[in-house]
C-alpha positions in Angstrom: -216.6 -29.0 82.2 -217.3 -31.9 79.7 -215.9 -35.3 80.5 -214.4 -37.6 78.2 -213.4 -41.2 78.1 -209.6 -41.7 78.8 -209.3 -45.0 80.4 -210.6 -48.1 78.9 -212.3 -51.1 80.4 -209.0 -53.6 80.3 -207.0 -50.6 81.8 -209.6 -50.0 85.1 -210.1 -53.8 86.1 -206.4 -54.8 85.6 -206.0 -51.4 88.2 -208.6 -53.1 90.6 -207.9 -56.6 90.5 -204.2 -55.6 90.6 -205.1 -53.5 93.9 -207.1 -56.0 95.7 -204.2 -58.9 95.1 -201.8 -56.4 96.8 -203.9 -55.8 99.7 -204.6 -59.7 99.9 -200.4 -60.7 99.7 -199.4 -57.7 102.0 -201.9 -58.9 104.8 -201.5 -61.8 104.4 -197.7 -62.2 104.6 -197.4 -59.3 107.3 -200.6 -60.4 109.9 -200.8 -63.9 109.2 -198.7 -66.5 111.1 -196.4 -68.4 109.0 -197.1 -71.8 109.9 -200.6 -71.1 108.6 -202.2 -72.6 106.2 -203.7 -69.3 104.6 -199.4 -67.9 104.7 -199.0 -70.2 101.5 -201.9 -67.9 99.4 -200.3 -64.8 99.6 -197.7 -66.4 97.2 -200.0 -67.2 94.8 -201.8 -64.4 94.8 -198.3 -62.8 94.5 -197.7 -64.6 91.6 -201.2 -63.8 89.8 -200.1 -60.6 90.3 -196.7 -60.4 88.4 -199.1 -62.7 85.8 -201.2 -59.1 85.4 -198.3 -57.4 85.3 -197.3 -59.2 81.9 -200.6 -59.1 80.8 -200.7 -54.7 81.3 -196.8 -55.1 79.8 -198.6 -56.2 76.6 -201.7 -53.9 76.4 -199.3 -51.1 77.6 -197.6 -51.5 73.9 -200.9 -52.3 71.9 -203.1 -50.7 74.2 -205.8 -47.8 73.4 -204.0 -44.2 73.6 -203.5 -43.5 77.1 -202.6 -46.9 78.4 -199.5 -47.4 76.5 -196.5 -46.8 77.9 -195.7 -44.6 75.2 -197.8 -41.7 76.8 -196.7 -42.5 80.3 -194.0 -39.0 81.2 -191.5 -40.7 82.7 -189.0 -37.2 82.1 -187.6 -36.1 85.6 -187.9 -32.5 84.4 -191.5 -33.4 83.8 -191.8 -35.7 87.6 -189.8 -32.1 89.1 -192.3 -29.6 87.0 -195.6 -31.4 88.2 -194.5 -31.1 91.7 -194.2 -28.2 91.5 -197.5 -27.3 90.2 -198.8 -28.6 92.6 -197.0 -27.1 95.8 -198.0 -23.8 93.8 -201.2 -24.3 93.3 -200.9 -23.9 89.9 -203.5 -25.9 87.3 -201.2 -28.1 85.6 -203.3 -31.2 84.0 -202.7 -34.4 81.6 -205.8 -36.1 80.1 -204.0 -39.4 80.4 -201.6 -40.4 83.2 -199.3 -37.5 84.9 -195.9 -37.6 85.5 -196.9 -39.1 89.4 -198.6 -41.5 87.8 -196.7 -42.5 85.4 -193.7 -43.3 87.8 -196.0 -45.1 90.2 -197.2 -47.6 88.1 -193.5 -48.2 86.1 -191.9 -48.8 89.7 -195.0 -50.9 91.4 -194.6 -52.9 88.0 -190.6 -53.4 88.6 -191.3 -54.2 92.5 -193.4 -56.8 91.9 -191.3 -59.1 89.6 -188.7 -58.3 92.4 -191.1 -59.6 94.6 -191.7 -62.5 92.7 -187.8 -62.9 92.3 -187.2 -63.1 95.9 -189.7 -65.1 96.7 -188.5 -67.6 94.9 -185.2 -67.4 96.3 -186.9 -68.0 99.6 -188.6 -71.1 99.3 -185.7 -72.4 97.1 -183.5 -72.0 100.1 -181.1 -70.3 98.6 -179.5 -67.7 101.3 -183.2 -67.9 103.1 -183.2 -65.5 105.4 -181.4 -62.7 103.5 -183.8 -62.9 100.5 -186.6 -62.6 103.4 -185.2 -59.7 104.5 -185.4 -58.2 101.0 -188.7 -59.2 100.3 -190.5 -57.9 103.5 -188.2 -54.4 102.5 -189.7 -55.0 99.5 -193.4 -55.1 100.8 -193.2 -52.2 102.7 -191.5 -50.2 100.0 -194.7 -51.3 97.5 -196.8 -50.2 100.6 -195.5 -46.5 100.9 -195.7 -46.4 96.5 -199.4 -47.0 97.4 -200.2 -44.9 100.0 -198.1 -42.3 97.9 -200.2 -42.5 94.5 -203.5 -42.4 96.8 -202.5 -39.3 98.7 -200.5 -37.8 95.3 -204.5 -38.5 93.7 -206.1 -36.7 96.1 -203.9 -34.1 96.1 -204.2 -33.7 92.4 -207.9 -33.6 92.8 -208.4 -30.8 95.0 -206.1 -28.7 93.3 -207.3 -29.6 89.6 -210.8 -31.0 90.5 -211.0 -32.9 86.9 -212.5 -36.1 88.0 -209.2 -38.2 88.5 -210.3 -39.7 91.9 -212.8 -41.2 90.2 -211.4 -41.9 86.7 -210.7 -45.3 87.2 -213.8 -46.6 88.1 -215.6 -44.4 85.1 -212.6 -43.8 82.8 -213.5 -40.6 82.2 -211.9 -37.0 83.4 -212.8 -33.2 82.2 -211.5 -32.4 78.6 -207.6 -31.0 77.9 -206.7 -28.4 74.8 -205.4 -30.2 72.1 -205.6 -33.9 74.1 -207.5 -36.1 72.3 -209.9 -38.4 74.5 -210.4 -42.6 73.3 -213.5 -43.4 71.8 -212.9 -47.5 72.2 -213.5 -49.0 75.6 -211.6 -52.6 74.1 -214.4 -55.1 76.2 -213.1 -57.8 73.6 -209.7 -57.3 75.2 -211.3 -57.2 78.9 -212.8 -61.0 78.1 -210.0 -61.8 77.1 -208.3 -60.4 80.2 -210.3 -62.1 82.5 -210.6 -65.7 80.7 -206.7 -65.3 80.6 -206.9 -64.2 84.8 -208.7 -66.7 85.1 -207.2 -69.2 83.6 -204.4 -68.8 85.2 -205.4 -69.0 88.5 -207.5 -72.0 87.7 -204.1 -73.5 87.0 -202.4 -72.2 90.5 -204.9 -74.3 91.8 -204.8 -77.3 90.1 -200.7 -77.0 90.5 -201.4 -76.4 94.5 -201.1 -79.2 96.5 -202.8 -78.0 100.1 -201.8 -80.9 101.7 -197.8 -80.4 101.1 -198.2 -76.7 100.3 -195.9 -77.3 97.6 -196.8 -75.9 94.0 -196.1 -77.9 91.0 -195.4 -75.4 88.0 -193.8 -75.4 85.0 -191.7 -78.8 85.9 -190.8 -77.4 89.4 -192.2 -77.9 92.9 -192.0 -75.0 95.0 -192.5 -75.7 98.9 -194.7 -72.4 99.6 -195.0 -73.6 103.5 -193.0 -72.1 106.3 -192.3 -74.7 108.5 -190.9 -77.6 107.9 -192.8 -80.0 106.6 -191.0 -83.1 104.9 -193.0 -85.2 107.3 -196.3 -84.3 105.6 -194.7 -84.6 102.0 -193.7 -88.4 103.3 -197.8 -88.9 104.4 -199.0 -88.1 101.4 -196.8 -90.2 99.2 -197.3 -92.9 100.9 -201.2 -93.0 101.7 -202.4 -90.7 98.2 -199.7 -92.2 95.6 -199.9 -95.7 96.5 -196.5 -95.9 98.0 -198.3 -98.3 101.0 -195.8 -100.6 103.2 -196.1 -104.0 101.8 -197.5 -105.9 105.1 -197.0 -109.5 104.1 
């Protein structure tokens, strides 16, 4: 059967790049001691990711066809009725993203700004420990939306065999009656999308101080360290800002 382009270049990197920073703040924050100096980074890569997630919020409303949120089927009849096409066996297919799909990325967009909310809460030290125990819930709850969508994709691929396990790396799948493929990939919008990803972690780093692990953003410094560590926030004020003892 004849492929056809569906999902542009913007689309398939933001999935990738958007993958990898999950796997990166999920380790990270699970496996990693949190007195380490590598605990801090899964913060920041946790809030590159909610940057993505703004950046998909826009293309998702002046996106090409089948990355605007306007052709996501978010219905629960429709959610209900691919199900059970596929417990059936039954050849039930969407050129853009199916009613699986289209739930998976809505509710992996909505737990990450919750992730970025509690996070937040955490370091700010407001109620500490019971806005950690939401966040790690949190985490794992992304987790099982991942492993879902991967085993939901293969699934969908040995009963419809249309080239969706693969359609994010090509952006192409086999051809739908009366669905329309895209014929613009948008790699304006994907430089854009990576000087703007960029960009942004660029200033993440700048804003870092490793030292402290405290990040200076927007007028606000965020203590992204574990353990306590007012002692080294007194070191460095006093030996890198010039605040040395007067000795005479």
């Amino acid at each position: 059967m004849k492929k056809v382009l569906v999902y542009d270049l913007p689309l398939r990197v933001f999935h990738w790049i958007f993958a990898l920073l999950f796997v990166f703040s999920f380790s990270v924050g699970n496996f990693i001691d949190d007195d380490s100096w590598l605990y801090a980074y899964h913060m920041l890569s946790g809030i590159t990711m909610s940057f993505m997630v703004i950046l998909r919020i826009f293309w998702g409303i002046w996106g090409t066809k089948y990355s605007k949120f306007s052709s996501f089927k978010l219905k629960p009849s429709e959610l209900v009725g691919y199900f059970k096409h596929i417990l059936s066996g039954d050849t039930k297919r969407d050129l853009g993203h199916n009613p699986a799909s289209s739930y998976a990325g809505v509710l992996m967009f909505i737990n990450t700004f919750l992730l970025l909310l509690t996070g937040l809460l955490m370091v700010t030290g407001t109620s500490k420990d019971f806005f950690e125990d939401i966040h790690e819930l949190l985490g794992f709850s992304f987790l099982i939306l991942v492993i879902s969508h991967i085993v939901g994709v293969v699934l969908h691929e040995l009963r419809n065999k249309d080239g969706m396990i693969f359609s994010m790396i090509n952006g192409k799948k086999d051809t739908v009656t009366g669905q329309d493929p895209i014929s613009n990939q948008a790699p304006f919008v994907l430089v854009l999308l990576i000087i703007l990803t960029l960009s942004f972690v660029s200033y993440l780093g700048k804003s870092y101080n490793t030292s402290t692990q405290s990040l200076n953003i927007l007028g606000t410094s965020l203590n992204l360290g574990e353990k306590d560590n007012k002692h080294d926030v007194e070191y460095y004020n006093k030996y890198y800002n010039g605040e040395e003892d007067d000795d005479d």
